[in-house]
DOKEKE-138739 format. One record per residue (C-alpha): residue in three letters; x, z, y. Coordinates in steps of 0.2 Angstrom, whole numbers, plus 2048, in hexadecimal, padded with zeros to 3 digits. Last residue first. Example, Ala and Ser with C-alpha at 12.3 -4.5 7.8 and 13.67 -1.06 7.14 Angstrom:
residues 2
{torse: SER, X: 844, Z: 824, Y: 7FB}
{torse: ALA, X: 83E, Z: 827, Y: 7EA}
***
This chain:
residues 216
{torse: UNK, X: 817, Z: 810, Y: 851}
{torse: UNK, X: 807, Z: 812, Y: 85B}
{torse: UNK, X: 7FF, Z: 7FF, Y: 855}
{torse: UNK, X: 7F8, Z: 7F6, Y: 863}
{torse: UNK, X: 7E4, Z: 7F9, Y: 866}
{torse: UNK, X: 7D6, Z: 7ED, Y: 865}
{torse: UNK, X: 7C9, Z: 7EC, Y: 872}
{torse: UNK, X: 7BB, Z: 7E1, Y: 870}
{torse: UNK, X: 7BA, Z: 7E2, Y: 85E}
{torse: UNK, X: 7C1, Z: 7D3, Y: 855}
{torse: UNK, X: 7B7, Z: 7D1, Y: 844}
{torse: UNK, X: 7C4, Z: 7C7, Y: 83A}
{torse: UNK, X: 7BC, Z: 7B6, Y: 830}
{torse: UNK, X: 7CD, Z: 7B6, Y: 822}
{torse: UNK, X: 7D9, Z: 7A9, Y: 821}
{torse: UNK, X: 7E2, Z: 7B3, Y: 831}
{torse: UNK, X: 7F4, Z: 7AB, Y: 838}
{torse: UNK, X: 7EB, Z: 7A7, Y: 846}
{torse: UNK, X: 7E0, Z: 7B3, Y: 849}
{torse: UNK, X: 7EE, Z: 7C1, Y: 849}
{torse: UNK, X: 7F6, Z: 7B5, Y: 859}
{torse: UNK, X: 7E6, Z: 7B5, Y: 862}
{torse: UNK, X: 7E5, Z: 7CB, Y: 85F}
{torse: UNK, X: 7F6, Z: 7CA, Y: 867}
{torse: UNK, X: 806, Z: 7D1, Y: 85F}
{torse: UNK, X: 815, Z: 7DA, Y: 86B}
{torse: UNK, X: 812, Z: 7E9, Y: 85E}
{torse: UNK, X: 806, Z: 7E7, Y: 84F}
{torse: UNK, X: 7F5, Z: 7E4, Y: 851}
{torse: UNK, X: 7E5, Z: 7F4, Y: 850}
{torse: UNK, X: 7D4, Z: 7F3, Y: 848}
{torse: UNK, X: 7D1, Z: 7E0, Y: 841}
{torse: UNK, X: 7C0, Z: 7E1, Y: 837}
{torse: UNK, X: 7C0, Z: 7DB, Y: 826}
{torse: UNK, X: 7AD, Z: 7DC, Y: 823}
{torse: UNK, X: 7A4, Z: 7E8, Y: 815}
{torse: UNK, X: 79C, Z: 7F3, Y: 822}
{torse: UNK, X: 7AC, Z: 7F8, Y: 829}
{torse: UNK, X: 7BA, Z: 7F0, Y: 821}
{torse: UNK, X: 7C9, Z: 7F3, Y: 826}
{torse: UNK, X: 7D8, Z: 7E9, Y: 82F}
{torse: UNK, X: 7EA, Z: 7F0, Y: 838}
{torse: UNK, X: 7F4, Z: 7E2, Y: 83E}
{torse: UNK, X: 803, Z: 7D5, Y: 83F}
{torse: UNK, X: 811, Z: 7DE, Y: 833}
{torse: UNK, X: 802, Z: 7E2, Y: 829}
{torse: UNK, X: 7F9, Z: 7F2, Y: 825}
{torse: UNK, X: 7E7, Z: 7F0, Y: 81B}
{torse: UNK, X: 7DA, Z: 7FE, Y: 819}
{torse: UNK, X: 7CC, Z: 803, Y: 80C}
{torse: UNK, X: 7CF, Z: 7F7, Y: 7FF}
{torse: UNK, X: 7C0, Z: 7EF, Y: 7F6}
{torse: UNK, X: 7BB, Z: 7F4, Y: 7E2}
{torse: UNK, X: 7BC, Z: 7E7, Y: 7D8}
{torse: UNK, X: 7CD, Z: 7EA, Y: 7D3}
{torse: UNK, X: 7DD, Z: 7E0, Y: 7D2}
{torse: UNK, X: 7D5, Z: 7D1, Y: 7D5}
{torse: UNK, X: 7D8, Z: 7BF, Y: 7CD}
{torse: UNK, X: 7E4, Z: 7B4, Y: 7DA}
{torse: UNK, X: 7D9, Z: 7A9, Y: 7E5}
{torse: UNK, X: 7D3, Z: 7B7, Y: 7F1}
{torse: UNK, X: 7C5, Z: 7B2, Y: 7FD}
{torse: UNK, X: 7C5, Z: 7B2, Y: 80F}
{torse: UNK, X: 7D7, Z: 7B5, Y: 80E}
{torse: UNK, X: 7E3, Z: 7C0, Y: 819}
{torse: UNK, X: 7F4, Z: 7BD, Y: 80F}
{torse: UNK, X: 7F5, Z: 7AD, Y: 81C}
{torse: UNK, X: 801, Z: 7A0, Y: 816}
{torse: UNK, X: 810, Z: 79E, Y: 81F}
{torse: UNK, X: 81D, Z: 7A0, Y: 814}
{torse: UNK, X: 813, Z: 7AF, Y: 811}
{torse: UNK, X: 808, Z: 7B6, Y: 81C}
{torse: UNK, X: 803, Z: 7C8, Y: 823}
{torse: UNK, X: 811, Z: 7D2, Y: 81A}
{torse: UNK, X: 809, Z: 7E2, Y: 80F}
{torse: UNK, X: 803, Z: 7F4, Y: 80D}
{torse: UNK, X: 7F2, Z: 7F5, Y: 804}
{torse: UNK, X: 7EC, Z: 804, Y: 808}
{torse: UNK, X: 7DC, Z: 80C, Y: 7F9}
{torse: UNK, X: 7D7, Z: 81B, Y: 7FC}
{torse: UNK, X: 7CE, Z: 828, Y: 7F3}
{torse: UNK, X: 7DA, Z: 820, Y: 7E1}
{torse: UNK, X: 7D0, Z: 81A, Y: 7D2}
{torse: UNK, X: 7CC, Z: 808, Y: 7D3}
{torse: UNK, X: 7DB, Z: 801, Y: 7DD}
{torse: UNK, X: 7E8, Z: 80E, Y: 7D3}
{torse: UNK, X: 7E1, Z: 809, Y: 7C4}
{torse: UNK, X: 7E3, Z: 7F5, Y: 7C6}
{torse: UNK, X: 7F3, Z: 7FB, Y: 7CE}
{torse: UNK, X: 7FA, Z: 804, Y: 7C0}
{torse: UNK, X: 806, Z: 7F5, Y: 7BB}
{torse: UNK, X: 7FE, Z: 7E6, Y: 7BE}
{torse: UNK, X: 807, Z: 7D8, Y: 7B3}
{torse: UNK, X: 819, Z: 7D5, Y: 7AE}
{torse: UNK, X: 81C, Z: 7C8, Y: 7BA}
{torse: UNK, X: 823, Z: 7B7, Y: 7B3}
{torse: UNK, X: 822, Z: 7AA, Y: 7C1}
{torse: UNK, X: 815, Z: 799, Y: 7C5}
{torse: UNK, X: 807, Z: 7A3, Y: 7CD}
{torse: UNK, X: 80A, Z: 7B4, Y: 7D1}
{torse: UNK, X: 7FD, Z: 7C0, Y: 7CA}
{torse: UNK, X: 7FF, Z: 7D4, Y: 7CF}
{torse: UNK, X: 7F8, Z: 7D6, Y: 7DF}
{torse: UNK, X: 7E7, Z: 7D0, Y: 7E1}
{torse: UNK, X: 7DB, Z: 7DB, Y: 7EE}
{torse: UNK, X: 7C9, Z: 7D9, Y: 7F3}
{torse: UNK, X: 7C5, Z: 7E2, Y: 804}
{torse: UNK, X: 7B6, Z: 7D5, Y: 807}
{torse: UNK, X: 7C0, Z: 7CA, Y: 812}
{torse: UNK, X: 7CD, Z: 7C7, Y: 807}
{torse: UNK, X: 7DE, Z: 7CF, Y: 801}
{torse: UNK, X: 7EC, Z: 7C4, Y: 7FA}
{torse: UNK, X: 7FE, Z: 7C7, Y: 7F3}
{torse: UNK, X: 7FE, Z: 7DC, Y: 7F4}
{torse: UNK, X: 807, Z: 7EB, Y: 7F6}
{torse: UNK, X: 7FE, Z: 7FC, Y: 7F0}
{torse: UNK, X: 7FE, Z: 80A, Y: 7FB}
{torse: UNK, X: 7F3, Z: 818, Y: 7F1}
{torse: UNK, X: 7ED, Z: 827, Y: 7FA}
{torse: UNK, X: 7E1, Z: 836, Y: 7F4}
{torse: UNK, X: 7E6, Z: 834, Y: 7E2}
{torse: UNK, X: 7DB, Z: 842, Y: 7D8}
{torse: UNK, X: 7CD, Z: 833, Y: 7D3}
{torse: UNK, X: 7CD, Z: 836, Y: 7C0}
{torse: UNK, X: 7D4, Z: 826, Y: 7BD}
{torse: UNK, X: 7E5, Z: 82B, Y: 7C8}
{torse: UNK, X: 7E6, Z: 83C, Y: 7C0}
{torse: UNK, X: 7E4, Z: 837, Y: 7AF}
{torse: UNK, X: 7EF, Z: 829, Y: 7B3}
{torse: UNK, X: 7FD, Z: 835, Y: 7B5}
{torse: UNK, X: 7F9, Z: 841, Y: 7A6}
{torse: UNK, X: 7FA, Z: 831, Y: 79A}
{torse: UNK, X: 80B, Z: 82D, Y: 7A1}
{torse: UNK, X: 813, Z: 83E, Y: 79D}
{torse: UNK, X: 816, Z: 84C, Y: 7A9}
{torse: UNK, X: 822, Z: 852, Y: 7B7}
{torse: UNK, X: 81E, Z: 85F, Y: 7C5}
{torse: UNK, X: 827, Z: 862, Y: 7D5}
{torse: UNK, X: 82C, Z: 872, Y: 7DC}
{torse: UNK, X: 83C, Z: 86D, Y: 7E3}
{torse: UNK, X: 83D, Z: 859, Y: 7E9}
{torse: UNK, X: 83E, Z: 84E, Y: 7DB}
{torse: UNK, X: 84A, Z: 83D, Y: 7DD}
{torse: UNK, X: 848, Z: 82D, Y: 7DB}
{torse: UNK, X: 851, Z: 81D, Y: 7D2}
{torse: UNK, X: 847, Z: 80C, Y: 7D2}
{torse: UNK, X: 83C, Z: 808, Y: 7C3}
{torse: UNK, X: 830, Z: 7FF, Y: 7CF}
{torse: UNK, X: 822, Z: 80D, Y: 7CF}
{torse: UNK, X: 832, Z: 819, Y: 7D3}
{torse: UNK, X: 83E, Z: 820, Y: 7C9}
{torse: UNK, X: 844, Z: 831, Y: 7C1}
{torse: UNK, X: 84A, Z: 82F, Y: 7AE}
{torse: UNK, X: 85B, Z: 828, Y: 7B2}
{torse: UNK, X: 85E, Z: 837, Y: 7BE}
{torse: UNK, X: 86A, Z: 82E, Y: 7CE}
{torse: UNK, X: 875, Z: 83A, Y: 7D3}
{torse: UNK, X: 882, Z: 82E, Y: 7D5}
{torse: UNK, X: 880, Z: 826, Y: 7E5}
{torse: UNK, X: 872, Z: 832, Y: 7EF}
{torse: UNK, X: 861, Z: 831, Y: 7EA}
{torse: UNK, X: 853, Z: 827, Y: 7EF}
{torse: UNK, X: 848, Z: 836, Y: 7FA}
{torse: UNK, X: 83C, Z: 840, Y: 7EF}
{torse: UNK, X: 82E, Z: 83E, Y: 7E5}
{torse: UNK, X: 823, Z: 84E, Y: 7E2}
{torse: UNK, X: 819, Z: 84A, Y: 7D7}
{torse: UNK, X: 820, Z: 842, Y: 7C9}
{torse: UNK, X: 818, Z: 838, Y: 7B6}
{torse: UNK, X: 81C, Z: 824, Y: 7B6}
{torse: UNK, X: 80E, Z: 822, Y: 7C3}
{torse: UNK, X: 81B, Z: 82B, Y: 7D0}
{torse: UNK, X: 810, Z: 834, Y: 7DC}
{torse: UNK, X: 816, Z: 83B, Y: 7EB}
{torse: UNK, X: 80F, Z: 84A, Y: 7F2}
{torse: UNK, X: 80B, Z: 84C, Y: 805}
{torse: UNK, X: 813, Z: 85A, Y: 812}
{torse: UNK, X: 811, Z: 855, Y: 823}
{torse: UNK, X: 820, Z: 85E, Y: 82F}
{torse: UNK, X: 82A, Z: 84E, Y: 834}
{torse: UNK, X: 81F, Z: 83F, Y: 832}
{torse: UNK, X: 820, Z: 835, Y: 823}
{torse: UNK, X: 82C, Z: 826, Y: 825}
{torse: UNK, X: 836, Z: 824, Y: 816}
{torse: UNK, X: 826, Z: 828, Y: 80A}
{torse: UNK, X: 821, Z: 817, Y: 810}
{torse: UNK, X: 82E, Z: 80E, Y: 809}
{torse: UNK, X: 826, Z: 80D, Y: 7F9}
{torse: UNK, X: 818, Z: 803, Y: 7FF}
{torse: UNK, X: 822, Z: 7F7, Y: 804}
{torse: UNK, X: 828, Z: 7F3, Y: 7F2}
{torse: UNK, X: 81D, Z: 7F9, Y: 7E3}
{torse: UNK, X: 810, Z: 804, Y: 7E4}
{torse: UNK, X: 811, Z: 816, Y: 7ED}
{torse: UNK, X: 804, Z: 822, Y: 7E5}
{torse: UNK, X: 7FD, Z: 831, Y: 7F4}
{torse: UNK, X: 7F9, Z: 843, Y: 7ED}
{torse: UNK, X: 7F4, Z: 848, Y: 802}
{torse: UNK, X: 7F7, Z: 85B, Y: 805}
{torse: UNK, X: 7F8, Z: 856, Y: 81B}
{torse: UNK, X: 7F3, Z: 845, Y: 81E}
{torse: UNK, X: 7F9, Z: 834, Y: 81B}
{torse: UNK, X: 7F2, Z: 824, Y: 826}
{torse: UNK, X: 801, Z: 825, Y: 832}
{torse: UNK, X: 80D, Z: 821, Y: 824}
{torse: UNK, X: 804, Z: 810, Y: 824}
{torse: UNK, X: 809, Z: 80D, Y: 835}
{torse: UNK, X: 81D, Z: 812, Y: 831}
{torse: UNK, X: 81B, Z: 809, Y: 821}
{torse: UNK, X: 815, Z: 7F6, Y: 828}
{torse: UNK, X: 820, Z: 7F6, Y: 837}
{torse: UNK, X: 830, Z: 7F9, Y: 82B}
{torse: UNK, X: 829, Z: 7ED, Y: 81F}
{torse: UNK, X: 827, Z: 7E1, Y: 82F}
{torse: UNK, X: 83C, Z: 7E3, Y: 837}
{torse: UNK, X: 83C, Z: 7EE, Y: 847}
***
């Protein structure tokens, strides 16, 4: 199982039944792929849609329908459209229950930074700096490292989406929260050892004595 595949399918597992959930840019997105069969949840598109559907077939594609990263979508039967200013309206006004964002770092407080790419032209946050302060709970949904730098920092170099912390964190190594204000490993990813998490860790991990594998 490839990570972005590992990282949607456990963070699918966090929706519940009549959930409004925002899927950010990237892996999050894939996440509406692998909802359990029988849980209804709405998808939000920031751009002004509940009721996302699957990506649609070739040639049906609506040029007015798209995800958060202006990729084609489809509306399932009964949803709602509206303008921009109704959409951030709901997301300010704390009626998101769920928002996945992906991310570039994430520290040991909760803090995340995801829009700011050193040295390359990115067109700046999006909704995410909304999204992070207004939805009930906050996923971040990315890989553990990259090019072999732990994501996992102690203390986040790139300037912060929000200031409020993140409630969960799903990697293609591990599952992290952050009771009491301290990144605390919770689960690892199939075939991965609490050792090998550590290791590719920035962050100061509280290890539980027992930490379960992922059920995916």
């Amino acid at each position: 199982m490839d990570p972005q595949t590992i990282i949607a399918k456990r963070v699918a597992q966090e929706l519940r039944a009549g959930n409004l959930v925002n899927l950010g840019i990237g892996i999050p997105t894939l996440v509406a792929n692998y909802v359990p069969p029988g849980l209804n949840v709405f998808f939000q598109s920031e751009n002004g849609l509940i009721g996302t559907g699957p990506i649609p077939e070739q040639g049906m594609a609506h040029p007015l329908l798209t995800d958060a990263g202006g990729r084609p979508i489809s509306a399932l039967p009964g949803a709602s459209t509206f303008d921009s200013a109704m959409s951030f309206a709901l997301i300010r006004g704390g009626h998101v229950d769920v928002t996945v964002l992906g991310g570039l770092q994430v520290d040991a407080s909760g803090h995340l930074a995801n829009w700011m790419i050193p040295g390359k032209m990115v067109p700046g946050m999006g909704g995410a700096m909304d999204l992070a302060s207004g939805a009930k709970r906050v996923i971040v949904a990315m890989q553990h490292a990259a090019k072999g730098k732990s994501k996992i920092v102690q203390k986040c170099g790139l300037p912060l989406t929000s200031a409020r912390p993140v409630d969960l964190v799903v990697t293609d190594m591990a599952v992290m929260g952050f009771d009491g204000g301290k990144i605390t490993l919770i689960e690892t990813a199939p075939g991965v050892s609490v050792a090998e998490v550590m290791a590719v860790t920035e962050a100061e991990l509280a290890v539980p004595d027992k930490v379960p594998e992922m059920k995916i």
